[in-house]
C-alpha positions in Angstrom: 55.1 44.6 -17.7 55.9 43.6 -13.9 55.3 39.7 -13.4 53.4 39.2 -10.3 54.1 36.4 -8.3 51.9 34.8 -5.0 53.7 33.6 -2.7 56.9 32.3 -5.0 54.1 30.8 -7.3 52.7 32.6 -10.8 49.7 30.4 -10.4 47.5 29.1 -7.6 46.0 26.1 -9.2 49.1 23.8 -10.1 48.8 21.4 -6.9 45.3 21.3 -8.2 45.9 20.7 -11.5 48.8 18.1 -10.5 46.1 16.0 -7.7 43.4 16.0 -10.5 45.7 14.5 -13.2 46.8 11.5 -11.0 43.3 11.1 -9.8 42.4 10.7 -13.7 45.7 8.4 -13.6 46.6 10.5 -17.3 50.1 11.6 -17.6 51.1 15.2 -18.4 51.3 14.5 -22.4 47.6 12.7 -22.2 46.3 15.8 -20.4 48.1 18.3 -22.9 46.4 16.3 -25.9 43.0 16.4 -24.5 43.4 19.9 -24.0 44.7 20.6 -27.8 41.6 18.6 -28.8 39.5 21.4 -26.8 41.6 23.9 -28.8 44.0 25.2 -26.3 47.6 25.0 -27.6 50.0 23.6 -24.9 52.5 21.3 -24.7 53.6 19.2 -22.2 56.2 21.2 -20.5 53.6 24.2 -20.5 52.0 21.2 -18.0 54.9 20.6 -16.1 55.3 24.3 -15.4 52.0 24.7 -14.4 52.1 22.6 -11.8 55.2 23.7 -10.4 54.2 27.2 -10.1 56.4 28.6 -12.8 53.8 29.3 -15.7 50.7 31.7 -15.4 47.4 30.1 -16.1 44.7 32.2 -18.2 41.5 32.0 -18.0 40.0 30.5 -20.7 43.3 27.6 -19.9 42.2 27.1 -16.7 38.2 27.0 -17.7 39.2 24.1 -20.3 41.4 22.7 -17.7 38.5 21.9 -15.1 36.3 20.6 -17.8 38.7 18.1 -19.2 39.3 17.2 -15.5 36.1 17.2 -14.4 36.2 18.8 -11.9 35.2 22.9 -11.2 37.1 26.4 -11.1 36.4 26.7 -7.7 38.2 23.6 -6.6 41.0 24.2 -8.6 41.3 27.5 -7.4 41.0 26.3 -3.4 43.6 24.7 -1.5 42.3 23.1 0.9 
């Protein structure tokens, strides 16, 4: 299986992810158990990672992610 990367990064939401959290003022544990109460299994490091670029993001994770956020795919996905 080849592991893609884009540029350096193995996801393109993590700044995202990382400017919605501290908008929400939740800390990367808080937003791992609100996502295990959605059903998504992830710990806090699998948070971590994410943000940094080092951990892919699936769909359905990153679906659950914007709701428990509150915010959408799209802007997520967008950087500007």
């Amino acid at each position: 299986m080849k592991i893609y990367d884009f540029d350096g990064r193995k996801n393109i939401c993590g700044e995202r992810l990382h400017e919605a959290r501290c908008k929400l003022r939740i800390t990367q544990s808080e937003l791992a158990a609100r996502l295990q109460c959605e059903g998504i299994t992830i710990e806090r490091d699998s948070i971590s990672r994410i943000e940094i670029g080092t951990r892919f993001v699936t769909d359905y994770e990153l679906m659950t992610l914007s709701k428990v956020l509150g915010v959408t795919v799209d802007w997520l996905l967008s950087n500007e």
